[in-house]
TIGU-545595 format. One record per residue (C-alpha): chain; z, x, y; residue in one letter. Coordinates in nm, 4 decimals, decimal comma. Each point is the difference from the previous one (the first is absolute). Example, Ala and Ser with C-alpha at 12.3 -4.5 7.8 and 13.67 -1.06 7.14 Angstrom:
SITE   chain          z          x          y   resn
SITE       A     0,7800     1,2300    -0,4500      a
SITE       A    -0,0660     0,1370     0,3440      s
This chain:
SITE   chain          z          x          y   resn
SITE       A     0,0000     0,0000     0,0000      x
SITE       A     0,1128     0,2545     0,2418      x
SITE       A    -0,3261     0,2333    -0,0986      x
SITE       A    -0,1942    -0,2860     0,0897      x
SITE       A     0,1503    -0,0771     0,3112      x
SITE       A    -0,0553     0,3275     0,1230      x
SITE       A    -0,3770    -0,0295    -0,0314      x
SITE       A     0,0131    -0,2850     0,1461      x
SITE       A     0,1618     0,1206     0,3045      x
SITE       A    -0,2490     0,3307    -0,0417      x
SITE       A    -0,3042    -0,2182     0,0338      x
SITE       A     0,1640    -0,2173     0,2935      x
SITE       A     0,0892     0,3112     0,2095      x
SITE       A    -0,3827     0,1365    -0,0550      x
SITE       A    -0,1156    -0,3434     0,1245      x
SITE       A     0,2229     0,0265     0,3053      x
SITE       A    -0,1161     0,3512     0,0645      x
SITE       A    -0,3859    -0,1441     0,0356      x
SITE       A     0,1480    -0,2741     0,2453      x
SITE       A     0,2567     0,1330     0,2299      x
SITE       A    -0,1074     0,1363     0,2874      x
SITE       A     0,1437     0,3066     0,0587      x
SITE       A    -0,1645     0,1302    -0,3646      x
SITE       A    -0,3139    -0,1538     0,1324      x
SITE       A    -0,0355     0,1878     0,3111      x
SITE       A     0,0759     0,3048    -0,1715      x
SITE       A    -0,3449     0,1378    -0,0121      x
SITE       A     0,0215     0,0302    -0,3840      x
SITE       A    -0,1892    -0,2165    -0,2267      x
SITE       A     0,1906    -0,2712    -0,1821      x
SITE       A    -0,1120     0,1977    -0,3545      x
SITE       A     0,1785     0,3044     0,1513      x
SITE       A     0,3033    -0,1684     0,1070      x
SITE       A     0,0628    -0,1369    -0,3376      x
SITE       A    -0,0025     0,2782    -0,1823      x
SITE       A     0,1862     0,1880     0,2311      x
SITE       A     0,2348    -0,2728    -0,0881      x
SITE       A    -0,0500     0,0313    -0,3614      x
SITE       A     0,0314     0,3423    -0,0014      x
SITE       A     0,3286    -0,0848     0,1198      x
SITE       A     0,1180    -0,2593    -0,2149      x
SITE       A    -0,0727     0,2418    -0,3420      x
SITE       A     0,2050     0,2515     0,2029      x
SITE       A     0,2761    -0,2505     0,0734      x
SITE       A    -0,0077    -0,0709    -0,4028      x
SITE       A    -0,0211     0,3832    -0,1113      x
SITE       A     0,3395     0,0545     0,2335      x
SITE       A     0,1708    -0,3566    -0,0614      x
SITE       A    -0,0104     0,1801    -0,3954      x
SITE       A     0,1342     0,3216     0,0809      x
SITE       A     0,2477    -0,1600     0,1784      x
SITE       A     0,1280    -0,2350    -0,2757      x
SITE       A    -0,0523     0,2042    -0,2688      x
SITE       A    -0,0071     0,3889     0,1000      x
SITE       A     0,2018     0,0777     0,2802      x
SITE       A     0,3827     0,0009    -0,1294      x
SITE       A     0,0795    -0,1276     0,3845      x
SITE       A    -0,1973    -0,2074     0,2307      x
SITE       A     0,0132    -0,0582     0,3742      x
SITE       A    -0,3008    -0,2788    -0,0626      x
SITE       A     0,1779    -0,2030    -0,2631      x
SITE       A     0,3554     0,0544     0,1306      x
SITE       A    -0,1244    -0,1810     0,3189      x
SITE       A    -0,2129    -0,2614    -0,2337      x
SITE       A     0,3978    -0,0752    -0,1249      x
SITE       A     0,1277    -0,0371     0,3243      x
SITE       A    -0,2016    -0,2281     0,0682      x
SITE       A     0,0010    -0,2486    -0,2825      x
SITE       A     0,4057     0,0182     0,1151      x
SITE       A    -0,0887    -0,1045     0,3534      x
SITE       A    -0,2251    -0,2838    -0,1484      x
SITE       A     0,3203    -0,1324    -0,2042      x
SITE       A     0,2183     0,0885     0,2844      x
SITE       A    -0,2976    -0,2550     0,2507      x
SITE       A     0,0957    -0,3249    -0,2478      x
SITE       A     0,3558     0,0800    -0,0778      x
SITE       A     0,0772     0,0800     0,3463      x
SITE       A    -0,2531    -0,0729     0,2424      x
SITE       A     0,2389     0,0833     0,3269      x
SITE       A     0,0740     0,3248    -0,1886      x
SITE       A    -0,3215     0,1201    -0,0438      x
SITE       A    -0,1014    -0,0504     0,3492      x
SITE       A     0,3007     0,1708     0,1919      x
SITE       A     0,0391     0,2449    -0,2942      x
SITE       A    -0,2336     0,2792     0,1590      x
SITE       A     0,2753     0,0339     0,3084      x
SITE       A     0,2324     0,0612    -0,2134      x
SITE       A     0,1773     0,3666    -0,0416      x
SITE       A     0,3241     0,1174    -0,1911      x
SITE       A     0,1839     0,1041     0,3331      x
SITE       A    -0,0449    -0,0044     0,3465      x
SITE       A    -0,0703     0,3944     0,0706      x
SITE       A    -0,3188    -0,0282    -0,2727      x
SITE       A    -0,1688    -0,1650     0,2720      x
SITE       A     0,0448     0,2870     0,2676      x
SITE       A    -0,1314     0,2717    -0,3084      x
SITE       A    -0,3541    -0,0610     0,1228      x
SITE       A    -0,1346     0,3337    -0,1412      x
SITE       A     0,2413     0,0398    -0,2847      x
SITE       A    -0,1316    -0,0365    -0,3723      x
SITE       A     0,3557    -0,1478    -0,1655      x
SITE       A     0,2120    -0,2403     0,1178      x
SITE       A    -0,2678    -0,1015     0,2716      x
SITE       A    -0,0685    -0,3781     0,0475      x
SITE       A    -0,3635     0,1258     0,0800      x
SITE       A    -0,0308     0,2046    -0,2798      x
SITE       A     0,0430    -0,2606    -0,2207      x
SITE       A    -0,1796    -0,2684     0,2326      x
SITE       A    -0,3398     0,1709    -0,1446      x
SITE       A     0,0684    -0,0908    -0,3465      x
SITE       A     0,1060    -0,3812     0,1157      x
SITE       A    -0,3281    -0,0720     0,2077      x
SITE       A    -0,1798     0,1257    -0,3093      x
SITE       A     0,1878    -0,2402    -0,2582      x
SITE       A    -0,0659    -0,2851     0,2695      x
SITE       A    -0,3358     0,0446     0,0007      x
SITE       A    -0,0016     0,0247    -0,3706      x
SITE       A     0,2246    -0,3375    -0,0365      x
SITE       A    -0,2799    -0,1783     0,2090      x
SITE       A    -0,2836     0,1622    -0,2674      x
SITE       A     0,2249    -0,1532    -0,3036      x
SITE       A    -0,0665    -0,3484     0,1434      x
SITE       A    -0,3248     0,0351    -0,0765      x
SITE       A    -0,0467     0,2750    -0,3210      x
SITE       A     0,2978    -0,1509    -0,2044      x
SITE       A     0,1932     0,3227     0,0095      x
SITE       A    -0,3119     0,1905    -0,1067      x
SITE       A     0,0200     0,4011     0,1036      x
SITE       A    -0,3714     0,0415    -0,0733      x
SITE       A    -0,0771    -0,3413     0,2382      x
SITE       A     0,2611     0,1132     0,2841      x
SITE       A    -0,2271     0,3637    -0,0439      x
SITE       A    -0,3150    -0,1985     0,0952      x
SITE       A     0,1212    -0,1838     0,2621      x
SITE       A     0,1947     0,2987     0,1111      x
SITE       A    -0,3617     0,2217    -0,0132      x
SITE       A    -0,1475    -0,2972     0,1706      x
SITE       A     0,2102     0,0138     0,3052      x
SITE       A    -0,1262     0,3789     0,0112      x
SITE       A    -0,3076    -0,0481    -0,0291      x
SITE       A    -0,0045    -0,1361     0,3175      x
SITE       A     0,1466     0,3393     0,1525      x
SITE       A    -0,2997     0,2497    -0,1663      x
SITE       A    -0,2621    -0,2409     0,1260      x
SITE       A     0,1276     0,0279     0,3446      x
SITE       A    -0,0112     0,3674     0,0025      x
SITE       A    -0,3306     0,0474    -0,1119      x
SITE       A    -0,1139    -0,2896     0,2946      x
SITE       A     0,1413     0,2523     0,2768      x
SITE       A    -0,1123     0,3211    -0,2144      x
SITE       A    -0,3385    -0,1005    -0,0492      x
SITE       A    -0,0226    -0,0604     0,3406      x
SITE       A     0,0594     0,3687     0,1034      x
SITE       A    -0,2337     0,1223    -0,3294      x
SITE       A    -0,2494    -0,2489    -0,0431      x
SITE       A    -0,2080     0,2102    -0,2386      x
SITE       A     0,2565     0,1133    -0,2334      x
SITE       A     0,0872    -0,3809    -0,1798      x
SITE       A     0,0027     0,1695    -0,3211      x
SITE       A     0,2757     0,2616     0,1105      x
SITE       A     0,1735    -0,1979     0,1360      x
SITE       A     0,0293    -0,2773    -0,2808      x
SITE       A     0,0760     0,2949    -0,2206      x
SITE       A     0,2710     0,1426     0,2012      x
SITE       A     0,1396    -0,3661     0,1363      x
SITE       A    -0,0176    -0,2069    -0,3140      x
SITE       A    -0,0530     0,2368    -0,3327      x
SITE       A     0,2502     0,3052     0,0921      x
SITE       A     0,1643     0,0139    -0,3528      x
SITE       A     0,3774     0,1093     0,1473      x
SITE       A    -0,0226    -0,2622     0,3044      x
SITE       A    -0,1904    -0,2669    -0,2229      x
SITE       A     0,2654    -0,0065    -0,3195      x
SITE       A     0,2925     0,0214     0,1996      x
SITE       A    -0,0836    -0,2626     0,2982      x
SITE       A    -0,0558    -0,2232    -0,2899      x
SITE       A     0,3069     0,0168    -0,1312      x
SITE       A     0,2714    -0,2049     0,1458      x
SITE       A     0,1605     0,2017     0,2494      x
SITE       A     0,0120     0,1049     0,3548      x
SITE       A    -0,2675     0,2000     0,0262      x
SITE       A    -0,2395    -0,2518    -0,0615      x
SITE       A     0,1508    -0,2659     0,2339      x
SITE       A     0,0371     0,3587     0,2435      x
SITE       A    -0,3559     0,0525    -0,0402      x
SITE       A    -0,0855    -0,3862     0,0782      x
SITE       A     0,1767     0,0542     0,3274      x
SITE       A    -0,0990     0,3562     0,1323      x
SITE       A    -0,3308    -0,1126    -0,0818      x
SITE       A     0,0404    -0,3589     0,2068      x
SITE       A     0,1355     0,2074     0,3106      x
SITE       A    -0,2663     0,2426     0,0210      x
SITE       A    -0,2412    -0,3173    -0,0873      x
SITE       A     0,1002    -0,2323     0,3317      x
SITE       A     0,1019     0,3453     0,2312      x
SITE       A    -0,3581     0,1613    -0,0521      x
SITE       A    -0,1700    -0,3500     0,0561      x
SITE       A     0,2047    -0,0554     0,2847      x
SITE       A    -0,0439     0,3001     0,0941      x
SITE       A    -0,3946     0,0275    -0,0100      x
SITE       A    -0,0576    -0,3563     0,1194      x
SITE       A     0,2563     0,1014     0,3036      x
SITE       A     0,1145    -0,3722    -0,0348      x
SITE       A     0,3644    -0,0535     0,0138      x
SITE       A     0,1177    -0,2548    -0,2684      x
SITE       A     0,3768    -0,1566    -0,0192      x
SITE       A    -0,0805    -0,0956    -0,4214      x
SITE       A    -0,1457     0,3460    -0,0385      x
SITE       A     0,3111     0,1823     0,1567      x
SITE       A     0,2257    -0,2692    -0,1546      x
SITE       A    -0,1563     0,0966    -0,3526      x
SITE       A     0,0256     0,3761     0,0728      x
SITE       A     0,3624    -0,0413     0,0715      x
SITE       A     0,0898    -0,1865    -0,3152      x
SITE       A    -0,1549     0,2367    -0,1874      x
SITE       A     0,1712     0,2888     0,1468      x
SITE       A     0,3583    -0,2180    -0,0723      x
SITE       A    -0,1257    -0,0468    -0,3468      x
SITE       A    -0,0858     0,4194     0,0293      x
SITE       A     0,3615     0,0883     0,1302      x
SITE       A     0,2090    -0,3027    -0,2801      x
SITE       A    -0,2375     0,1551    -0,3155      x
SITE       A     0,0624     0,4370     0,0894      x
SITE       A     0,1950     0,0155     0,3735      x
SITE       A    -0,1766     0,3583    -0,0514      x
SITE       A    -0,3096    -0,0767    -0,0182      x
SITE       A     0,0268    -0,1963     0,3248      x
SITE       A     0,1575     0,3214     0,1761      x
SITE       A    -0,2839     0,2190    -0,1248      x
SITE       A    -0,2796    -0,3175     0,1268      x
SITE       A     0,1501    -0,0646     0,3605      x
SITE       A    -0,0930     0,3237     0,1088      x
SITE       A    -0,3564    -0,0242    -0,0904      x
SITE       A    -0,0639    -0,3027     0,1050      x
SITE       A     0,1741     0,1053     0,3305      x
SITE       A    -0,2970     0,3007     0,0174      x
SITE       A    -0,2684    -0,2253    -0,1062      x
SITE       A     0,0206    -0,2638     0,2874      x
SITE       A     0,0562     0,2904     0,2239      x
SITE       A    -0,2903     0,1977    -0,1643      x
SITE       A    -0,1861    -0,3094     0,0947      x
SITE       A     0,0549     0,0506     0,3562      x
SITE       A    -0,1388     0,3002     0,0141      x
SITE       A    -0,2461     0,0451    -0,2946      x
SITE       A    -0,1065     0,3561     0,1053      x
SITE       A     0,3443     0,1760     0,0020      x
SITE       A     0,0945    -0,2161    -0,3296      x
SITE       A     0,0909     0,2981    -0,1773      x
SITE       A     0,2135     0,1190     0,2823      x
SITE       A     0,1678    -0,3690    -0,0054      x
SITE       A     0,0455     0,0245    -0,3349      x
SITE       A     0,1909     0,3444     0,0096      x
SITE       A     0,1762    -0,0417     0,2841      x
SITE       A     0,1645    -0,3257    -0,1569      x
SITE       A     0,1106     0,1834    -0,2799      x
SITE       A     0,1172     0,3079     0,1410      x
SITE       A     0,2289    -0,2720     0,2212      x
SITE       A     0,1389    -0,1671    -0,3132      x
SITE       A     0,0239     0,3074    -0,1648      x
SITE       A     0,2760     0,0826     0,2164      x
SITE       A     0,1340    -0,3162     0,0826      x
SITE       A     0,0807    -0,0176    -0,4378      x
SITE       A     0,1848     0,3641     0,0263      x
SITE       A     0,1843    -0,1442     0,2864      x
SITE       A     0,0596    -0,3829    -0,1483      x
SITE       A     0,3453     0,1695    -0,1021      x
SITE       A     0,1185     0,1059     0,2934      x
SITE       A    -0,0998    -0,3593     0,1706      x
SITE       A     0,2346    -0,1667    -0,2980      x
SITE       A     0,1066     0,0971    -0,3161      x
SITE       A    -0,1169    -0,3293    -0,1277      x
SITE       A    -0,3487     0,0798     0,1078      x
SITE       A     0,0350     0,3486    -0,1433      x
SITE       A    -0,3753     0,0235    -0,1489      x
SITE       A    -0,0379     0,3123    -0,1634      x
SITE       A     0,3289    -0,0514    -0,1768      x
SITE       A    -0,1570    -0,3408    -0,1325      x
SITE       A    -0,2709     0,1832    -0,2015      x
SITE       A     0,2254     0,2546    -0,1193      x
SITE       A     0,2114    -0,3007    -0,1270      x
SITE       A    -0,3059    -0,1233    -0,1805      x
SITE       A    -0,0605     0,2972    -0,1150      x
SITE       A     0,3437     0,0630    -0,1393      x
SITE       A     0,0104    -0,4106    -0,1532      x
SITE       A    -0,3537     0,1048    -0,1521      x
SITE       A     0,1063     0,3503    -0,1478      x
SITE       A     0,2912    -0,2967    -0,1983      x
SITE       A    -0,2276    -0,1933    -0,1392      x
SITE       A    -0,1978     0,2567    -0,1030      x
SITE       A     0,2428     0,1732    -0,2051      x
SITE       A    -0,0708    -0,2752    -0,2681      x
SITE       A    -0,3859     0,0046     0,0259      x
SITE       A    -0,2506     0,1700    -0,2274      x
SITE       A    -0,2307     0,1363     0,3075      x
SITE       A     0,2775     0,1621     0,2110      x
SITE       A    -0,1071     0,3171     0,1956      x
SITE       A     0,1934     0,2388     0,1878      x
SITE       A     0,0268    -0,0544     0,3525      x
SITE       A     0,1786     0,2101     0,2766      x
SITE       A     0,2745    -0,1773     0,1466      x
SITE       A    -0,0575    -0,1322     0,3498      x
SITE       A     0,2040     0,1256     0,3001      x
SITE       A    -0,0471    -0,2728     0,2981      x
SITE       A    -0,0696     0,2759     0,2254      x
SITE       A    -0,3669     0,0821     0,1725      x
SITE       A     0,0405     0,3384    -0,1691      x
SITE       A     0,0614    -0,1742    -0,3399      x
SITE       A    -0,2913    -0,2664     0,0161      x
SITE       A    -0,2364     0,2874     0,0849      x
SITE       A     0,0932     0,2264    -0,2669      x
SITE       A    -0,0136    -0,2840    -0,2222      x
SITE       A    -0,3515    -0,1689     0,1008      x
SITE       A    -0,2415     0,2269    -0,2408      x
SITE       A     0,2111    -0,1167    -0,2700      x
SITE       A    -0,0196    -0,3436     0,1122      x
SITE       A    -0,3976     0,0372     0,0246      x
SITE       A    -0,0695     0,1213    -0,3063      x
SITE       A     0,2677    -0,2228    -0,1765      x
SITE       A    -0,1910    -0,3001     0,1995      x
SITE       A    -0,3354     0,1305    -0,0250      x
SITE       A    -0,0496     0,2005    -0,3017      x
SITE       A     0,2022    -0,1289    -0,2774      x
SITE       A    -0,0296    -0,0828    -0,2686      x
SITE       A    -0,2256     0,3309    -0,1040      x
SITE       A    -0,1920    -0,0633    -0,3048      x
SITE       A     0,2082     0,2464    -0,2139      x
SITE       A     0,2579    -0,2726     0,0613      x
SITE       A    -0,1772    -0,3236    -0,1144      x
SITE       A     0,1192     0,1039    -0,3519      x
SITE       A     0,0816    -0,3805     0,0362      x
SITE       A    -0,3019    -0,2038     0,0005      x
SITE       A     0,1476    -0,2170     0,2068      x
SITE       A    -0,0187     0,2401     0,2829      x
SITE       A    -0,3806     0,1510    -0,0771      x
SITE       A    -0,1851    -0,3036     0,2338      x
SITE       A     0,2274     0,1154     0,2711      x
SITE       A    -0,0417     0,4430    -0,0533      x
SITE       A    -0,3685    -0,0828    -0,0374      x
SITE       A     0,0130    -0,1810     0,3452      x
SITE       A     0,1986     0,2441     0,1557      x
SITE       A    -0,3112     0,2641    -0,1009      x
SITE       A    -0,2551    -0,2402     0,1566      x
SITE       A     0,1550    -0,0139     0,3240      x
SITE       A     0,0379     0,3640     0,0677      x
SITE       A    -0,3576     0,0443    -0,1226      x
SITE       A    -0,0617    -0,2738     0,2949      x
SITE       A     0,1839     0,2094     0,2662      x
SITE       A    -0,2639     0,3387    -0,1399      x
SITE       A    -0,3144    -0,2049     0,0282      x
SITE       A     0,1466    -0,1379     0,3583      x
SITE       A     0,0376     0,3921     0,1155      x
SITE       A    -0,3307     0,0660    -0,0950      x
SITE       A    -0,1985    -0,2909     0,1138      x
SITE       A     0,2247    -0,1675     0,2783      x
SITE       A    -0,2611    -0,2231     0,1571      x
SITE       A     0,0156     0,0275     0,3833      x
SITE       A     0,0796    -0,2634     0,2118      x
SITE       A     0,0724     0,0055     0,4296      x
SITE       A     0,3123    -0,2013     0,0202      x
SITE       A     0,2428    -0,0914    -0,3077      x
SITE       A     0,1072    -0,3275    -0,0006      x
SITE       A     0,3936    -0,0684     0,0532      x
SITE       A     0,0340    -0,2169    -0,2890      x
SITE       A    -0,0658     0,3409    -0,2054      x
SITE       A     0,2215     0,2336     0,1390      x
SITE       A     0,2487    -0,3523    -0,0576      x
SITE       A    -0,1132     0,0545    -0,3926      x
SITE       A     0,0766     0,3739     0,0149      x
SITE       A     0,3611     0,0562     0,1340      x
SITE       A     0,1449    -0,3619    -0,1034      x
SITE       A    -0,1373     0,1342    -0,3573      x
SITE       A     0,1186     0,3310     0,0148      x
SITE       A     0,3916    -0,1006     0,1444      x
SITE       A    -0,0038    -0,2361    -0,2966      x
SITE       A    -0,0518     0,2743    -0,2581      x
SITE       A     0,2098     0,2483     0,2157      x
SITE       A     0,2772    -0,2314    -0,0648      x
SITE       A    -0,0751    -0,0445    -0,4024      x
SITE       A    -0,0004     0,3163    -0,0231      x
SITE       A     0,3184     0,0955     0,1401      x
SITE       A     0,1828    -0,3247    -0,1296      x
SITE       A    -0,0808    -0,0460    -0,3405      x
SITE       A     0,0003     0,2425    -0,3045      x
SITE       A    -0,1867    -0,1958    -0,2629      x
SITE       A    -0,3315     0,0411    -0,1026      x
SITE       A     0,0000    -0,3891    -0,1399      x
SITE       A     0,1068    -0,1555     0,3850      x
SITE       A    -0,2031     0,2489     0,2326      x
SITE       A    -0,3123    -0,0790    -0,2035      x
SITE       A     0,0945    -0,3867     0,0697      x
SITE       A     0,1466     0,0416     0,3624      x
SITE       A    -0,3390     0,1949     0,1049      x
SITE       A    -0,2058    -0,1760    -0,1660      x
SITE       A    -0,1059    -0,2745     0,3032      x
SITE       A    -0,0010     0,3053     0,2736      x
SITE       A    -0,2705     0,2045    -0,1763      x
SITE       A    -0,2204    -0,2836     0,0932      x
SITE       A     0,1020     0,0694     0,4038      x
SITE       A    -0,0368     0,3887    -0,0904      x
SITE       A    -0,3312    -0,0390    -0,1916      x
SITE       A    -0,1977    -0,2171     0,2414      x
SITE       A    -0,0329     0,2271     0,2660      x
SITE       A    -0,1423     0,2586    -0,2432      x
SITE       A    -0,2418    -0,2030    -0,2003      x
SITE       A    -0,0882    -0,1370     0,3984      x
SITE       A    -0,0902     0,3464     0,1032      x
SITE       A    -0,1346     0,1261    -0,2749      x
SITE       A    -0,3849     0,1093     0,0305      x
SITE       A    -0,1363    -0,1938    -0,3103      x
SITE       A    -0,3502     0,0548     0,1209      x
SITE       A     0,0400     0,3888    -0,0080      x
SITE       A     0,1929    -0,0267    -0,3283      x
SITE       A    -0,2890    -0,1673    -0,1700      x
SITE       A    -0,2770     0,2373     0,1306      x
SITE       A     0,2510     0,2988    -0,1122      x
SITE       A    -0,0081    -0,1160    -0,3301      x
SITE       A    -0,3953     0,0223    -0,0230      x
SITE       A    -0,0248     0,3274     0,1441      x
């Protein structure tokens, strides 16, 4: 029955995809669309088994359980389950904004997923594979939008950039599973989505900036650091806008002034300490990896401008490098070494046939330091091959678009003939 259902809801969301709108006007063919969708679904399938049946712990079915409890909880007490999510064990969790235990916002993620999940069960009868689709679904809507603005700055690359958007194996397995990082994905991707429109059109809209600011709540409830690292570059994109020319200089200049504005955070309250926050993930993460099986050594974190500078090629090649392949002795792990070895043969080919262009657009240089603060902070944070493979996964797509973008395929081709 449930098997059955699920097609049925497979063929219904392929139907809406042909009629809704904002697929429509996507620029890709219904055909495409669908089995970009597809594609999806057997990857939803492949990683809704591994995660019944092969991982001894699951994030993804762990939240599937909250939420059948918060669909009990919505008949047995319907006044609970709606003032539930306010809830914290004491009073001083709610002032632990950027604290990972005993934080009423720390645990306020995992809530708004098994909310979310609870609404799914009305409609899937409990069914983890269903709540998946509709789940992927939801997504689906975020991966479309980025390749609406992206094709608009690369109109002759579609196939890149459906490769790179959509079929990325790390970014494709794990923002199908349910998690953060896909609903993450969904709303980076809606941001940049109304911003660059708005943007480009230079029309001011109140439901476009209303949008972009629920998303960025949504951003700052799911990871409260991912919202720290996006602020900024937002901040130097709408400036970069202003002055397209020196949008590098924007750019650099609005890092170099949160830079120290995060060494100082400490000194402006201890509560606000910042680089004493990722050394405290580091230190929870360096816990919980005593008990896994990909645990690497790390080099303790000192929350000092010295220590995050002696620590950042670490935290690059941690974030960028790993796993090698010597270490997919797993298979598990092989997609993800064999990706690794595609991207860096990317950044050769982009050294040797950069393809020159006057003025860079500021949605790129967005794509490149958002991208690269995001694996910064994986790499300094977390010590286990199994989470930085999943909590880089969506920000290769930022990292990779730029390079696929200014990549000289013409020259590559005409090399190859030589």
């Amino acid at each position: 029955m449930i098997y059955l259902l699920f097609i049925a809801y497979c063929f219904l969301f392929c139907w809406l995809i042909t009629r809704i709108r904002f697929f429509t006007e996507s620029g890709l063919s219904n055909r495409v669309l669908i089995t970009l969708f597809i594609i999806r679904i057997f990857t939803l399938i492949v990683g809704c088994y591994f995660n019944l049946y092969y991982f001894p712990v699951s994030d993804s079915v762990a939240f599937h359980e909250m939420g059948i409890n918060e669909f009990h909880l919505l008949f047995q007490d319907p006044h609970e389950y709606f003032v539930n999510i306010f809830h914290a064990k004491s009073l001083e969790s709610y002032s632990r904004l950027l604290d990972d235990s005993n934080s009423y916002w720390n645990n306020l993620r995992n809530i708004l997923l098994a909310k979310m999940l609870s609404v799914f069960d009305l409609f899937s009868f409990k069914s983890f594979l269903i709540n998946t689709l509709f789940f992927n679904f939801l997504v689906f809507f975020g991966v479309v939008a980025l390749y609406r603005v992206f094709i608009k700055l690369f109109p002759a690359l579609s196939i890149q950039l459906i490769i790179c958007i959509f079929l990325l194996p790390s970014a494709l397995f794990f923002s199908a599973m349910i998690h953060r990082d896909g609903l993450i994905l969904l709303s980076i991707s809606m941001i940049i989505y109304h911003l660059y429109f708005m943007l480009n059109q230079r029309q001011f809209s109140w439901k476009k900036t209303g949008i972009v600011i629920l998303f960025l709540i949504l951003v700052f409830l799911l990871r409260n650091f991912v919202f720290i690292c996006l602020v900024p570059a937002l901040l130097a994109w709408l400036i970069a806008e202003k002055f397209p020319r020196h949008a590098f200089i924007s750019f650099l200049s609005v890092y170099i002034f949160i830079t120290i504005l995060f060494f100082c955070s400490g000194y402006i309250s201890p509560r606000a300490n910042l680089p004493q926050y990722v050394s405290s993930r580091q230190t929870s993460f360096i816990e919980i990896g005593k008990a896994g099986a990909s645990t690497i050594n790390i080099k303790p974190l000192s929350p000092s401008f010295k220590g995050f500078m002696s620590n950042a090629p670490q935290a690059f090649n941690h974030a960028l490098m790993r796993p090698y392949i010597t270490e997919a002795i797993n298979f598990v792990y092989l997609p993800f070494a064999i990706e690794i070895i595609i991207v860096e043969i990317l950044f050769i080919l982009l050294l040797f046939f950069i393809r020159k262009k006057g003025t860079v657009d500021p949605l790129i240089y967005f794509c490149i330091f958002f991208s690269l603060t995001m694996f910064l902070i994986t790499g300094y944070t977390v010590p286990i091959i199994g989470a930085i493979v999943r909590y880089r996964s969506i920000y290769f797509i930022f990292l990779l678009l730029p390079v696929l973008g200014y990549l000289d395929w013409n020259k590559i081709k005409s090399y190859k003939f030589k």
